[in-house]
Every structure is written in structure tokens, then in C-alpha cells.
C-alpha positions as CSV (number, residue, x, y, z in Angstrom):
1,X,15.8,-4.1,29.0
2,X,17.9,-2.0,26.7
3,X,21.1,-3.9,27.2
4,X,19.1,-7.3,26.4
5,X,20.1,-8.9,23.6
6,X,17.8,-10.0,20.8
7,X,16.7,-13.8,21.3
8,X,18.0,-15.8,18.6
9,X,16.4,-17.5,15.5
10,X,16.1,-21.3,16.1
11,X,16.8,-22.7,12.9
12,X,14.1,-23.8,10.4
13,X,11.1,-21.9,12.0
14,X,11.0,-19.3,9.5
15,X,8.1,-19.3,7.5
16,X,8.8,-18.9,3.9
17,X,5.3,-18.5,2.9
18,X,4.9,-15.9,5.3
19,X,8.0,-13.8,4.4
20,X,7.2,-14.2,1.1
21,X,3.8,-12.7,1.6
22,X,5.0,-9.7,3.5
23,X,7.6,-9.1,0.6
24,X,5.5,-8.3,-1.8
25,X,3.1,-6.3,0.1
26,X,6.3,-4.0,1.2
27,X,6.8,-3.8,-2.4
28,X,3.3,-3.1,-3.3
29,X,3.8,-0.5,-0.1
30,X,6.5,1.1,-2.0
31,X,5.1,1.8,-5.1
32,X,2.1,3.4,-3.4
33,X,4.2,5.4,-1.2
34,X,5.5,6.6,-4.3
35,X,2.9,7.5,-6.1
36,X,1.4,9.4,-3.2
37,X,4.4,11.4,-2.7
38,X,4.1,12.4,-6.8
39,X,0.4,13.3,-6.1
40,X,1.5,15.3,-3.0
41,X,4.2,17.2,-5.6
42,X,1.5,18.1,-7.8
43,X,-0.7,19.6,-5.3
44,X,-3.4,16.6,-5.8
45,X,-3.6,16.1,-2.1
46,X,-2.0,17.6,0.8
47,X,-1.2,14.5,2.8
48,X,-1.9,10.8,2.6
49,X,-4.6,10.9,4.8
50,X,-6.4,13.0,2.0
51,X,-5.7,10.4,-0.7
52,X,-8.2,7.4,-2.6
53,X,-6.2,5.2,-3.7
54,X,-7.0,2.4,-6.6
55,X,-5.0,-0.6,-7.3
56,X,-5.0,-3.0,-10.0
57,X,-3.0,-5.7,-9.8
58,X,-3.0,-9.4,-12.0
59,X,-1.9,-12.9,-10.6
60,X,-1.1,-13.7,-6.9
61,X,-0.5,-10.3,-6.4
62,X,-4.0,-9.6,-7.0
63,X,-5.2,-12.0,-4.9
64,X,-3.0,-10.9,-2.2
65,X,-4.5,-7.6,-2.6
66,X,-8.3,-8.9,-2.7
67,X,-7.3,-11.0,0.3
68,X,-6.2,-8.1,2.6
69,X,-8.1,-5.2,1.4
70,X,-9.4,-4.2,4.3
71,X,-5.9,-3.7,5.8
72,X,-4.9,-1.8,3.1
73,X,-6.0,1.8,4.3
74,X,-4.0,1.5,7.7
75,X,-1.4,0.1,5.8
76,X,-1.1,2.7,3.3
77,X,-2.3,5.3,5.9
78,X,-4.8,7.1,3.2
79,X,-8.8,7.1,3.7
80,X,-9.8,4.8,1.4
81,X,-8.3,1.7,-1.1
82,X,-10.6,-0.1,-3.8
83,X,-8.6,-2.8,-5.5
84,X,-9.9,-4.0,-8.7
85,X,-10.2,-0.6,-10.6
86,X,-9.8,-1.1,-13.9
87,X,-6.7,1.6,-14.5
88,X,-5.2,2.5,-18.0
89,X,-1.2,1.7,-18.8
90,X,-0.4,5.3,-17.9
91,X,-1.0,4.6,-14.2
92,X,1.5,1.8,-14.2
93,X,4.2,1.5,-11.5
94,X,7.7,1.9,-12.2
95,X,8.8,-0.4,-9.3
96,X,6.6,-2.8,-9.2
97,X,5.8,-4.6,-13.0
98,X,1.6,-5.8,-13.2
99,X,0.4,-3.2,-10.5
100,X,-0.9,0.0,-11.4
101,X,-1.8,2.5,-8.8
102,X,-3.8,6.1,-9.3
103,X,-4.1,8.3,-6.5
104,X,-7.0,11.0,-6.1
105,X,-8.9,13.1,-3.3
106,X,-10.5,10.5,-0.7
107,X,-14.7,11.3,-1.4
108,X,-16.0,12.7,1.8
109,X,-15.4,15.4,3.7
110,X,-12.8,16.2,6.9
111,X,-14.3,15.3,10.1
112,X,-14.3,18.8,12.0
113,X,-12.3,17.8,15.0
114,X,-9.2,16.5,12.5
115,X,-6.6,18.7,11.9
């Protein structure tokens, strides 16, 4: 199995919808990532599992997010994601231009057997 080589890519079934998709929620991915690594800095959470994040987003990538937000926590691995929020210019990310992203304590409390 290891010395298997990886099949190759018949020509013209890539899905360019599809890739372009997944692009942009990488990039949305990123800019999260990065703002819950500033919030860890300041001592607002401890780790992403801790975090509430809230996204606000314009155009397709808005939709996007409305379309997939129940995905969102396991892809962002924090407790909770609301899309929608209406967030001020302050929380807007540097990487990713129209999304803005704020980061806070998930509501709720630790389930006693987590660690």
C-alpha cells in the first residue's frame, strides 16, 4: 500500500465549481484560524473548542456560509458558529476582504467528563 502510487487525474473530470467552492471556504478557514489564535493570545479563550464564533460575510460568500452553517463548527473545531451577526468594521479580516469575524467564549458550560 505504501509503495502504491497515486492513481492519476483523467483529464477534464475536475469540477471547477467544486474546487472553487472549497477555495473560498479554506480561505474563510484561514481567517478564522487567525483570529482564534489572536483571541487565544489575549487570554479570551483557552482553546478553540472554548470559542463562539460570528461571521458576517456579503455576496456568494455569504451564501456559501448560510449554505453550510451547520458544518461550520467541525470545520472550524470551536462550539458554536452563528453567521449573519451583524459585526462593526473593527472585526474585519485582514485576509479575507467582505468577511468579518469576532471571536468570544462559547455560552454554556464544560461538560464534566471533557478535559
Amino acid at each position: 500500500v505504501f509503495l502504491a502510487g497515486m492513481p492519476e487525474l483523467v483529464a477534464g473530470t475536475r469540477d471547477a465549481a467544486l474546487a472553487a467552492r472549497w477555495s473560498a471556504i479554506l480561505e474563510m478557514r484561514a481567517a478564522a484560524t487567525k483570529a482564534l489564535e489572536e483571541a487565544r493570545q489575549q487570554a479570551t479563550i483557552g482553546h478553540s473548542l472554548e470559542a463562539r464564533v460570528r461571521l458576517q460575510a456579503s455576496g456568494e460568500l455569504g451564501t456559501l456560509l448560510g449554505e453550510i452553517v451547520a458544518d461550520l463548527p467541525a470545520l472550524l473545531i470551536v462550539s458554536q458558529v452563528e453567521v449573519g451577526a451583524a459585526l462593526g468594521e473593527s472585526q474585519a479580516s485582514p485576509l479575507l476582504p467582505g468577511l468579518r469575524i469576532a471571536v468570544e467564549r462559547a455560552h454554556g458550560a464544560k461538560c464534566v467528563r471533557c478535559w
